[in-house]
N, C-alpha and C positions, 0 to 999 in steps of 0.2 A: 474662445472668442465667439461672440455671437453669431450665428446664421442667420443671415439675410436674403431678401429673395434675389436674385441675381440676375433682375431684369428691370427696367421702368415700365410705368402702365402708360400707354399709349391711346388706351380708346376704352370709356366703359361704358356698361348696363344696366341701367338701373334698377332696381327690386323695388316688389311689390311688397308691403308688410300689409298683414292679417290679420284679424284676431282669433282665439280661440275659437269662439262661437262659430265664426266662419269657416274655419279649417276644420270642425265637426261636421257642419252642412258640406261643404268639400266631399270630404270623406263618405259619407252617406252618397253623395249624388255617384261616386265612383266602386262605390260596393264594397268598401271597405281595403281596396286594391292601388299601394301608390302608384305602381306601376300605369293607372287610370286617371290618374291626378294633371290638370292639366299645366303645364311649367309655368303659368306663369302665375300660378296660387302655390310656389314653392319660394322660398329665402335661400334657403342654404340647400345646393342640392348633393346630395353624398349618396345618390341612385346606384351611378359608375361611374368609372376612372372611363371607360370603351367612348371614343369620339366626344368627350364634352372639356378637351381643353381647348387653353388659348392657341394661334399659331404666332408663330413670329411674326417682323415685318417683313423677315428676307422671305419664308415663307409666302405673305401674298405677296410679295413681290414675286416669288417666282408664278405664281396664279396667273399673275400677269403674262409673262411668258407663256405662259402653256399653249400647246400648237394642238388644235384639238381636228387636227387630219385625221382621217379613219382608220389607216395603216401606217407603220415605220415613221410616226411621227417622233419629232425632236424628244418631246417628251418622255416619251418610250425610253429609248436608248441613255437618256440621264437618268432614270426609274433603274431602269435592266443594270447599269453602269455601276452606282453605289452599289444595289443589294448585293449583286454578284462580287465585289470587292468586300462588301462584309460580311456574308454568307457563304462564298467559296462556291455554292451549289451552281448546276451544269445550265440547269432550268428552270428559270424562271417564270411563273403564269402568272399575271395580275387576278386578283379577282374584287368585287367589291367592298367584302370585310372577311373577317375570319373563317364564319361559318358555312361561308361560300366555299371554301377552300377546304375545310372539311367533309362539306356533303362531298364537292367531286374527289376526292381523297380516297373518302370509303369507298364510293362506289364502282372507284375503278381497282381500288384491291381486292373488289368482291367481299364484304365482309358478314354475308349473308353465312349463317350457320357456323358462323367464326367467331374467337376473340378476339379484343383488343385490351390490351392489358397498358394502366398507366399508374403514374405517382398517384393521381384523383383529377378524373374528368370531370371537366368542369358542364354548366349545364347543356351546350347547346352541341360539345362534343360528345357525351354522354347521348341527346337524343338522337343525334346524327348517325351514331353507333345502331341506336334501338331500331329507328326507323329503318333504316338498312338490313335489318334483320338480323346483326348480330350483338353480344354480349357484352357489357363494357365492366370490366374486372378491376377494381380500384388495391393497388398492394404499399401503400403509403409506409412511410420508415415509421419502425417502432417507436413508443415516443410521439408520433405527429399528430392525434387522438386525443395527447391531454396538454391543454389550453394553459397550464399553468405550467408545466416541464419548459425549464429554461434551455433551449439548444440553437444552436444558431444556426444547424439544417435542415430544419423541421420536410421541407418540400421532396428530400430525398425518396428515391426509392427504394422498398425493400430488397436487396441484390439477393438474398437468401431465398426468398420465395420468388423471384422474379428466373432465377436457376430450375427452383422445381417449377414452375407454369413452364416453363418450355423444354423442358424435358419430359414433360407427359407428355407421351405418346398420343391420350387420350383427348388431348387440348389443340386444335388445330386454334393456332396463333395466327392471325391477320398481319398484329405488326403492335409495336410498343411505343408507346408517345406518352414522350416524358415533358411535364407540365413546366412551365418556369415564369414566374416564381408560379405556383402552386397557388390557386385562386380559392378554389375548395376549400383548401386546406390552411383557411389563416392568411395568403400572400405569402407564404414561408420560399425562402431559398433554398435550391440543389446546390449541392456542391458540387467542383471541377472535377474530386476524385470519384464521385457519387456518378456524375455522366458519363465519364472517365469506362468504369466498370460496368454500366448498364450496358454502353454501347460495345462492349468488348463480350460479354455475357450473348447480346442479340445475335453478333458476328459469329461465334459458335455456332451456336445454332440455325445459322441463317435464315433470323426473321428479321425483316424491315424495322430500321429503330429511329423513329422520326420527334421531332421536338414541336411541342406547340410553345412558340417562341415570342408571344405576344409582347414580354414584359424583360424581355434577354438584358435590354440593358439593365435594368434594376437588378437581375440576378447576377449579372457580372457584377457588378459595383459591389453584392453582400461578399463574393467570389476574393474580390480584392480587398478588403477590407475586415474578412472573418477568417480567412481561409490562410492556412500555414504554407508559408512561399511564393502568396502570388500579390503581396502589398506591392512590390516597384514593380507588375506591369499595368498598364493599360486598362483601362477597360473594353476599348476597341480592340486591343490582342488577345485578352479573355474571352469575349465575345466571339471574334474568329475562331477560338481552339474550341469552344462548346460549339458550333456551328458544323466545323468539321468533323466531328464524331459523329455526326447523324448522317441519315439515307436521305432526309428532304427533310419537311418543316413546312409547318402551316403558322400563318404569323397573320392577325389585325394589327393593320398600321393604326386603328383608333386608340393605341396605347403608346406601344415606345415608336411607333411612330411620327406620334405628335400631331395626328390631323384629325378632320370628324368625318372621313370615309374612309376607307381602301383594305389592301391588306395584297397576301400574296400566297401562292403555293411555292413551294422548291422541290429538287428533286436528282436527283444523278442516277436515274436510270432511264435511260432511253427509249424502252420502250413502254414505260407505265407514265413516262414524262407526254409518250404520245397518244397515248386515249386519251391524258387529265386534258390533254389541250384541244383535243376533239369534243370533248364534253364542254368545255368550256366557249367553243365556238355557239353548242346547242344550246348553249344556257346562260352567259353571261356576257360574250361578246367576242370579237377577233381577240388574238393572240397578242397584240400590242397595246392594248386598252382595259379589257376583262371586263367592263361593268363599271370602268373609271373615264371619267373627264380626261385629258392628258393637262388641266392644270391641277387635278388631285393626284398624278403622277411624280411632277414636279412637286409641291408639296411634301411629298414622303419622301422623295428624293433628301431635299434637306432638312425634315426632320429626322430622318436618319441621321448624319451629321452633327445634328446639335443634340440629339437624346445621350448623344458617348459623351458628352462635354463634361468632367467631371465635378466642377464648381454647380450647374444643373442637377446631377445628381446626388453632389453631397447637399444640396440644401433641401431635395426631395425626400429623401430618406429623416433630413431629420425634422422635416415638418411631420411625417406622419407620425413619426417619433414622438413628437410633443403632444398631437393628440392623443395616442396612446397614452403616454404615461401621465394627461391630465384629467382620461376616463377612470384611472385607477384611484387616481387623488379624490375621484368625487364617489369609489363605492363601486364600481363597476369593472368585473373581472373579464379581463382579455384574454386574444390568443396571444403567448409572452414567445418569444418577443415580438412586439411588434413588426409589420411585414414593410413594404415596399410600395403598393400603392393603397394600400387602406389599413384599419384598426379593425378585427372583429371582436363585439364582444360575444361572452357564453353565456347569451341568452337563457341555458335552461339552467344555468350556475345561479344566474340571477334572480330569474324567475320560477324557485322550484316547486311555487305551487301550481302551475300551469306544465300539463303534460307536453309530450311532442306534437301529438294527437290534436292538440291545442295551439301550435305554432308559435311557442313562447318567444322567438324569434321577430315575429310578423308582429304579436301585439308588443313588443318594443318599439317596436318600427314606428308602428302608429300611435305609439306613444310618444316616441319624438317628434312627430310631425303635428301632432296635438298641441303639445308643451311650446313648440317655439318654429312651428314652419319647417323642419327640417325633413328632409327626404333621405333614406335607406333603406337596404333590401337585406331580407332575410336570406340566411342560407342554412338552410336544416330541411326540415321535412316539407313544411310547403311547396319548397320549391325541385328536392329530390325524391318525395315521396310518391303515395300514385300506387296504383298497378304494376307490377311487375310483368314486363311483357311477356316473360319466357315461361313464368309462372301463374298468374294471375293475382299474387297472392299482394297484399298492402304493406310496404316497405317503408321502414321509417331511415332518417338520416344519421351517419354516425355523431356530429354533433348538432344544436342546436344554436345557430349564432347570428347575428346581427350585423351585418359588413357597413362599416362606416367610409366609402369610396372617395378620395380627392383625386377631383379632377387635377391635371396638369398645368401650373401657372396661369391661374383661376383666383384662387381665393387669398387673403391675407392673413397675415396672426390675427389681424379682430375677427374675423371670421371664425376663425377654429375656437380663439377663446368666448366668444357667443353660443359657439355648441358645447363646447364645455359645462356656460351657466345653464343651459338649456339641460346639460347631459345630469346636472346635480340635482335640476327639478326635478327631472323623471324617479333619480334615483331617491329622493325625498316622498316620491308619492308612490313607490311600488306595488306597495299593499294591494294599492285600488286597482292594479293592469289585470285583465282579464282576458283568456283566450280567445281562438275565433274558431271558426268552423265553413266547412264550402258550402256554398249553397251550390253552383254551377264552376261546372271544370272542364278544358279541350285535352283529348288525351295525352299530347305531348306538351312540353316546356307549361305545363300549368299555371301558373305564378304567373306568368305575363298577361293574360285573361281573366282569372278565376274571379267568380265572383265570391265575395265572404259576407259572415253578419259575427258580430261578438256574442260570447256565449253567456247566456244570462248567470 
């Protein structure tokens, strides 16, 4: 039967269309950086899934509600009330997106001169690592590296070598955070038995084994629908049972929790649960707010709520599906199978006369946004390359790929089939895409400033 979106539109946006010639002059006045591009010289924007969906109506209706007292507001306690009912965890700290929650994370497990080992850190985990001065160790499942291997839990983590890292002696472990789905690495799903084992593995050895859980409910949903024995439950019961395997969890509500701010810390240790909160006074706000309005409290409140809805999720997964297997139909090799909130392609699959060195990724990107307005962001070496802080030395990405990100009850089938015809141009004119090169770079999260020029 056909999948339909499983909502009405209620309020819309209109777009700007372009033409070529102008989206070139764009592109020049931004340095070749979409990330510089200003939204409203974009059509179709597939940048990120992080804060650019729609909300519901009950959502701003709850906006409306929001009690935005400074302390122990209503808000609060309906925020604290769901997570902890679907998270399990002891403590709860608001913060105002993800990466908030990471910087006090590390900083209060000291991870200066320490690892941190995961499936594949993504970028702002990875810098928050570096900056902190410690090591960020990527041990992803055999298999997750090639773009074409059909598996359906690509996200896993290696349990084999994730045994020997913390059995060396030599490796003082900070703590292990298992990605879900796996942003890095394709959007791919962990499995229940796969979280199952890490966190049993951590427990041994007792290192902290925490989840970045931005996208939980999408990996539940592969969970229930891939995985051997867990078709008749829930997704909200899958969810709980990967939630309580872990030590805490850092989570942006700008994904499965449906809104364009928040997020949150968790934690079941009480006394690392109380520097994060003392940090959190010095840096993002009281304990009942973090850096949030108390109607973006409320908001994630019930997008919580509606992201487990399973008729939501089964229409999410198979829209990215359709993009996916409509970039293949026009020439264009993916990560298979397709993930959960985006398609990547492999950029350097495609484009093998353009080196890494050359961010065969990047000038896709911009070749899409050439071709037809369309906005996405590379994920290869542009964006993980750079100096090696520990070393000095210039590090390239394991793959080279092109993340095609849909936002959240945003866009329609004409939508996707317009990037489609967009996606066939590009691939008709290959030949002609050309790398790029930096002109100017900040030394952390590069790719969101850098400036570039294409390479003659």
């Amino acid at each position: 039967m056909r999948i339909i979106e499983p909502f009405r539109i209620k309020s819309v946006e209109p777009l700007r269309m372009t033409t070529r010639e102008e989206r070139r002059e764009i592109l020049e006045r931004a340095h070749w950086n979409l990330f510089q591009v200003p939204a409203r010289d974009i059509l179709i924007d597939l940048l990120t899934d992080s804060g650019t969906g729609a909300m519901s109506s009950e959502q701003w209706a709850g906006i409306m509600r929001g009690d935005e007292s400074y302390a122990g507001a209503e808000s609060w306690f309906r925020f604290e009330e769901r997570v902890t009912e679907l998270t399990g965890f002891r403590h709860i700290i608001p913060t105002h997106q993800g990466r908030a929650a990471e910087r006090i994370l590390f900083a209060c497990l000291g991870v200066a001169g320490r690892v941190v080992v995961s499936n594949t850190h993504f970028d702002t985990t990875r810098a928050n690592v570096e900056f902190q001065g410690g090591k960020a160790v990527d041990i992803p499942t055999p298999g997750a590296l090639e773009p074409s291997l059909e598996h359906p839990f690509k996200g896993n983590i290696d349990l084999e070598r994730l045994e020997q890292h913390l059995a060396d002696d030599d490796l003082d472990v900070a703590c292990v955070i298992h990605t879900i789905t796996n942003n890095s690495g394709g959007g791919q799903p962990a499995s229940l038995a796969n979280i199952r084992s890490a966190s049993e593995i951590c427990r041994r050895h007792g290192v902290p084994f925490y989840l970045d859980a931005c996208r939980f409910a999408e990996n539940a949903f592969f969970i229930q629908s891939r995985e051997e024995g867990q078709a008749d439950r829930s997704v909200e019961e899958i969810s709980r049972e990967v939630f309580s395997l872990a030590d805490g969890a850092t989570f942006s509500a700008k994904k499965d929790g449906l809104v364009n701010i928040g997020g949150f810390l968790a934690s079941n240790d009480d006394r690392l649960a109380q520097q994060e909160e003392e940090l959190l006074i010095l840096t993002e706000g009281f304990p009942t707010y973090g850096g949030l309005a108390g109607r973006d409290l409320e908001a994630i409140a019930i997008g919580l709520r509606e992201v487990v809805q399973e008729d939501y999720l089964r229409y999410r997964i198979a829209s990215v599906r359709y993009l996916g297997e409509g970039l293949e139909r026009v020439g264009m090799p993916i990560m298979r199978p397709p993930g959960g909130h985006a398609v990547y392609i492999d950029a350097g699959r495609f484009l093998p006369g353009v080196p890494a060195q050359r961010f065969p990724g990047h000038a896709l990107a911009c070749a899409f946004y050439l071709a037809g307005g369309i906005r996405s962001v590379e994920i290869g070496t542009l964006m993980f390359g750079g100096a090696d802080p520990a070393t000095g030395q210039e590090r390239s990405a394991a793959l080279e790929l092109l993340r095609l990100a849909v936002p959240r009850r945003v866009y329609t089938k004409s939508h996707i089939d317009y990037v489609l015809d967009v996606a066939a141009e590009v691939a008709a004119g290959r030949g002609r895409i050309r790398g790029f090169e930096i002109v100017e770079q900040p030394v952390h999260l590069r790719h969101f400033t850098a400036k570039l020029r294409p390479c003659d």
